[in-house]
C-alpha positions as CSV (number, residue, x, y, z in Angstrom):
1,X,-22.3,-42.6,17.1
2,X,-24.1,-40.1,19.2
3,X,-24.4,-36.4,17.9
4,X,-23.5,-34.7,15.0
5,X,-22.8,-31.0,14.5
6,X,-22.6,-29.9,11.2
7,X,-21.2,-26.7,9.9
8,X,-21.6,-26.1,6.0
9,X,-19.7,-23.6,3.8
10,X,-20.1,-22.7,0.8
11,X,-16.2,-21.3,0.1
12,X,-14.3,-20.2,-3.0
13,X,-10.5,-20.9,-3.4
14,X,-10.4,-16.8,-2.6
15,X,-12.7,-17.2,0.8
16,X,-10.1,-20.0,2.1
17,X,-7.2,-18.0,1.6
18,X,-9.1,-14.9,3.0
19,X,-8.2,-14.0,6.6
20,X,-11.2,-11.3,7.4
21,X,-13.5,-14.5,7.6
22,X,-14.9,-15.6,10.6
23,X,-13.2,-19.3,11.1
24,X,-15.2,-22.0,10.9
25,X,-13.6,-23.9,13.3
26,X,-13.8,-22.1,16.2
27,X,-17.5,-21.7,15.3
28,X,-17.6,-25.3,15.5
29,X,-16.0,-25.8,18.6
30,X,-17.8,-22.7,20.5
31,X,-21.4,-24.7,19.3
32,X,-19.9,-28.3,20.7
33,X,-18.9,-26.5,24.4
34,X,-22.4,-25.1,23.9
35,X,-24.2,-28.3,23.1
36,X,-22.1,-30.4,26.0
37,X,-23.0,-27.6,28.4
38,X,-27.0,-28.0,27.8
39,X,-26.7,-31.8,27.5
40,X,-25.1,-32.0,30.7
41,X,-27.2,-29.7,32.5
42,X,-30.5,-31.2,31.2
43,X,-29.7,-34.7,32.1
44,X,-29.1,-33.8,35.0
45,X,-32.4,-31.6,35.5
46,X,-34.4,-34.4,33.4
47,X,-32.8,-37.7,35.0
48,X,-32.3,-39.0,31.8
49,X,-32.0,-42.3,32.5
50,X,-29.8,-43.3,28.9
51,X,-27.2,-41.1,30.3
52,X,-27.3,-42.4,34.0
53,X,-25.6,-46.3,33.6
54,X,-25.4,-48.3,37.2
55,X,-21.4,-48.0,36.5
56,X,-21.7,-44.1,36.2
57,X,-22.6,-41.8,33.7
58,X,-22.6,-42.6,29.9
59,X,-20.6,-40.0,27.5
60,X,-22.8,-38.0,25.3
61,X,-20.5,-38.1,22.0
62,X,-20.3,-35.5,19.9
63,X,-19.1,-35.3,16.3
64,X,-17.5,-32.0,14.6
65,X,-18.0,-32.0,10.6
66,X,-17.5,-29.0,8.5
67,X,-19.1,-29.5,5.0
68,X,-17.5,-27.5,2.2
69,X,-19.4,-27.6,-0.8
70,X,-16.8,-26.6,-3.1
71,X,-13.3,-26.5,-2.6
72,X,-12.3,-27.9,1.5
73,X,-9.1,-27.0,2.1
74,X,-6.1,-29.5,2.8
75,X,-5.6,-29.2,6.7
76,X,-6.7,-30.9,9.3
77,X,-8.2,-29.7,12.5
78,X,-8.1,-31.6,15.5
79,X,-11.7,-32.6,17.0
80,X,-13.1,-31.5,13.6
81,X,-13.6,-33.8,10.4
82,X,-13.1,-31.3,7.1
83,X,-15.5,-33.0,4.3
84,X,-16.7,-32.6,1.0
85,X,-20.5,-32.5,0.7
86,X,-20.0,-36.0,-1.3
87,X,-18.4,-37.4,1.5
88,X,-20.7,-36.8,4.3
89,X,-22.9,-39.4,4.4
90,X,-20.6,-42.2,4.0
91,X,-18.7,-40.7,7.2
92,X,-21.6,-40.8,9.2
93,X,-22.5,-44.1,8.3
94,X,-19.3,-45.3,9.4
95,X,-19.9,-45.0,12.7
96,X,-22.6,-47.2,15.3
97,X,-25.1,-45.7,16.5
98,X,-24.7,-45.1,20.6
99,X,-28.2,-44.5,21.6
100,X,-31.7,-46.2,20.7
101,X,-34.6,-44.8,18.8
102,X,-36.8,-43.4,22.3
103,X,-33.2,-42.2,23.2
104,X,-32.6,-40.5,19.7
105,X,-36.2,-39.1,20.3
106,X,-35.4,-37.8,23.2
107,X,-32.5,-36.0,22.8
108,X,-34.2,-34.4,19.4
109,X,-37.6,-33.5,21.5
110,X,-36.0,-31.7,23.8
111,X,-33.1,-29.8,21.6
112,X,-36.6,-28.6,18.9
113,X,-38.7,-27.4,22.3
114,X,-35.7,-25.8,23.4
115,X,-35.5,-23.8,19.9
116,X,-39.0,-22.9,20.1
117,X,-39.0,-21.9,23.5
118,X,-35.8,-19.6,22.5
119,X,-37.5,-17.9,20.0
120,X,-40.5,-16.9,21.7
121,X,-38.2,-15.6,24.3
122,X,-36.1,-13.6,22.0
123,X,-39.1,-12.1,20.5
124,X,-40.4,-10.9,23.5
125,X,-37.1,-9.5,24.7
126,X,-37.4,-7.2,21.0
C-alpha cells in the first residue's frame, strides 16, 4: 500500500447517535487533502525520485481508516474504511506495500522534520 491515515475514537452508542460531535469523516478527509497537498508539493521541491517514473509520475496512495474502539457504527463511507480496533491490522496487512524501505524512510523523515519544524514555529508565533 502506500500511506495510512488513521483516525481513532473512542465512541459510546450515545456519541454515535449524537449530532453536536464533530464528524470524523470529514476530519478524515480534510487531513488526506492536507497530506496529498504537502506530498505533492514536496516532491516536487525535493525531486523525489520514487515519485518521478520515466512513464510519468507515480500515485502517492493514501489509505482512510477510522478506528472505533468500541462500538463502529454500521455505515459505510466512501474513501474511508470504518474498523474495529481488532480489525486493523489484518486490513493493513492485506494490502502490498508500494514503496521500498529508503522510500518508506523518506517519506517518514521528512513528514517527523516537518512536525518539528511546526512546532518550533508555532511556539514562536505564541
Amino acid at each position: 500500500m502506500g500511506i495510512f491515515i488513521i483516525e481513532t475514537k473512542n465512541w459510546s452508542n450515545h456519541s454515535l447517535d449524537n449530532l453536536d460531535l464533530r464528524s470524523p469523516v470529514q476530519q478524515i478527509l480534510r487531513t488526506n487533502y492536507a497530506l496529498f497537498k504537502l506530498l505533492d508539493i514536496t516532491s516536487r521541491k525535493h525531486n523525489w525520485n520514487f515519485v518521478r517514473q520515466h512513464w510519468g509520475n507515480r500515485k502517492i496512495p493514501i489509505k482512510n481508516i477510522i478506528v472505533f474502539i468500541n462500538n463502529p457504527p454500521r455505515e459505510q463511507f466512501q474513501f474511508i474504511k470504518i474498523l474495529g480496533l481488532n480489525e486493523l491490522i489484518s486490513y493493513i496487512k492485506y494490502f502490498n506495500s508500494s514503496f521500498t524501505k529508503n522510500e518508506t524512510e523518506s517519506i517518514a523523515d521528512h513528514l517527523q522534520n516537518l512536525s518539528q519544524h511546526n512546532k518550533v514555529i508555532s511556539k514562536l508565533t505564541m
